[in-house]
N, C-alpha and C positions, 0 to 999 in steps of 0.2 A: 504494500500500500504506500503509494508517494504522499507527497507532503500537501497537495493537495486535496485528496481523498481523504488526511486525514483531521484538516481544516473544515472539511465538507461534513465529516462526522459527527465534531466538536459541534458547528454549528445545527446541526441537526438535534443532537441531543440538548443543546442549552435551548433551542426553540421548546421543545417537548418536556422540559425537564425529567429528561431520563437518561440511563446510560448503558451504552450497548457493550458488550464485552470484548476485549482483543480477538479471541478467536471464532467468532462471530461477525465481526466487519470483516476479517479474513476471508467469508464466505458470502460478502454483499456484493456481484457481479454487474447487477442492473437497479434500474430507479425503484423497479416493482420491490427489489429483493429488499433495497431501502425503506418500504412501507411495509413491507414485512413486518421486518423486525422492529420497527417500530409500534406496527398495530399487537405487538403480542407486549407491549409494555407498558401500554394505557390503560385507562379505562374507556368504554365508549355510552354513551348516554345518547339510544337514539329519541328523534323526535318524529314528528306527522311531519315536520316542514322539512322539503328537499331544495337544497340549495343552490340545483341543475335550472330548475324548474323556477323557481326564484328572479336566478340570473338571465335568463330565457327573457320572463316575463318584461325584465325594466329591457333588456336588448330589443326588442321587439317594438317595445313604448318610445325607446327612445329615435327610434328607425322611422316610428310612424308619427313625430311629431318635425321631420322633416317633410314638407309637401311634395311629395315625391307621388308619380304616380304609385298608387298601390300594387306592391308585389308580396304577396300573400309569404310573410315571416314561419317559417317554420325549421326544425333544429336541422334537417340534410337538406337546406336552401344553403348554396354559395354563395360566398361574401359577393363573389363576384355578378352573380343574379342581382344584387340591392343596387351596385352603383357602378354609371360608365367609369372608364382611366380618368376621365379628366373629374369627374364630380368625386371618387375615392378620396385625394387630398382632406379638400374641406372638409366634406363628409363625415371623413374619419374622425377629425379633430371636434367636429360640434357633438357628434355620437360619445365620442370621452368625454364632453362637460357635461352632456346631459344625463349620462351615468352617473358622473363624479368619481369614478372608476380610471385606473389605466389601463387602455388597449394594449395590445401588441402592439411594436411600429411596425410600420410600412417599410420595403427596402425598395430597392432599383427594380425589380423584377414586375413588383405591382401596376409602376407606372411604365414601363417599357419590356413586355413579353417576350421581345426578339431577341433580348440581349440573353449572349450565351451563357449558359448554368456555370461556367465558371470564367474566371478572370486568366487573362495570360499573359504571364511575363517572358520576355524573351521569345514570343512565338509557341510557349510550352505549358498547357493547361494546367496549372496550380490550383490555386484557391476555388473553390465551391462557393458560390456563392449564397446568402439564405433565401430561403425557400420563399413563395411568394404569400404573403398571409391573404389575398384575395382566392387564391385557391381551395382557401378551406371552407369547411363550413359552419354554419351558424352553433352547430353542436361542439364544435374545436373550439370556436369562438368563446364558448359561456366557460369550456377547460382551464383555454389560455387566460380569461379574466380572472376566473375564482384563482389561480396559479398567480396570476402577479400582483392580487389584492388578498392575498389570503389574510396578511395580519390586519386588516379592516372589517374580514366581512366573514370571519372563523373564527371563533372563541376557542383558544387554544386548550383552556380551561374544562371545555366542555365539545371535546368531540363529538359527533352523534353519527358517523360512519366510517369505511377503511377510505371511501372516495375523499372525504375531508384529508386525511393523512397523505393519497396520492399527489392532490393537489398543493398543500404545503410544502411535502419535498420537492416537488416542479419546481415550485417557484423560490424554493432556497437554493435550489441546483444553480437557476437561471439567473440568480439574482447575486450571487457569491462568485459562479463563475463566468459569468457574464457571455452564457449563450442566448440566444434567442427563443422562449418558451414556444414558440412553435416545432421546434427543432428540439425539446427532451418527450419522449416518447418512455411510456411505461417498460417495454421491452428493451429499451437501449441498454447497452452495457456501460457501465460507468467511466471504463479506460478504452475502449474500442469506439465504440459509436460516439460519446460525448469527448472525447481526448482528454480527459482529466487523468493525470496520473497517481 
């Protein structure tokens, strides 16, 4: 485990207040394996209210208080269904005040589809570029918010599912190692897929 897996753990368990054992983060591989172990070291207190559903609802409210022609909101609608390249911009930005939420950002890919998946220096494909967040949908969408507002809108205090715990480690992944929460996936490996060593 590198020095930043092991940063990444510290932080995990000081959010949770718990602690996970040396030979047990030995065997944390991916993000999922990271809610793991952490859902077997909590308590969970569920409730009737789901926080998918919740977050759906103000996304939806806040889409339709843009006078836009109506396009029927629902959670496998693409970002890309709601708004042309050129309205995305604004859009994006009045849809995060009327939240009072932070979105994903936007990269080059959203506003320009042509440009190639990765960047090339010297003639020679490197860098990958991130992925485009118009591509997703409205369901990834409520993911990646509850993932980058979890300390607003999750009472740490009071868990009431394992989905809560997925999304707080997203977003302490994304937020400590400054990947792009579109970009941490449940199944990713923590040294392969996210390059955290």
């Amino acid at each position: 485990m590198g020095l930043d897996s092991v940063e990444l753990v510290v932080s995990v368990e000081d959010t949770f207040g718990i602690r996970i054992p040396d030979d047990e983060c030995e065997k944390i591989f991916t993000v999922q394996d990271f809610a793991d172990a952490v859902f077997k070291r909590i308590s969970i207190n569920p409730t009737e209210k789901c926080l998918k559903q919740l977050i759906f609802y103000r996304i939806r409210k806040a889409y339709q208080t843009l006078d836009f022609e109506k396009v029927i909101v629902q959670p496998d609608t693409k970002i890309s269904e709601l708004f042309t390249q050129l309205e995305l911009k604004t859009n994006w930005k009045k849809i995060e005040t009327e939240l009072g939420l932070k979105l994903p950002e936007l990269v080059a890919l959203d506003f320009n589809p042509n440009l190639d998946s990765h960047v090339k220096i010297l003639g020679i494909r490197t860098l990958k570029r991130t992925l485009p967040i118009s591509k997703g949908t409205i369901r990834q969408l409520i993911d990646w918010t509850i993932s980058l507002n979890f300390d607003a809108i999750i009472d740490i205090q009071s868990i009431t599912d394992k989905y809560e715990i997925e999304r707080i480690i997203s977003g302490i992944i994304s937020e400590n190692m400054g990947i792009p929460i579109s970009e941490i996936e449940l199944k990713h490996t923590i040294t392969n897929d996210l390059g955290i060593d």
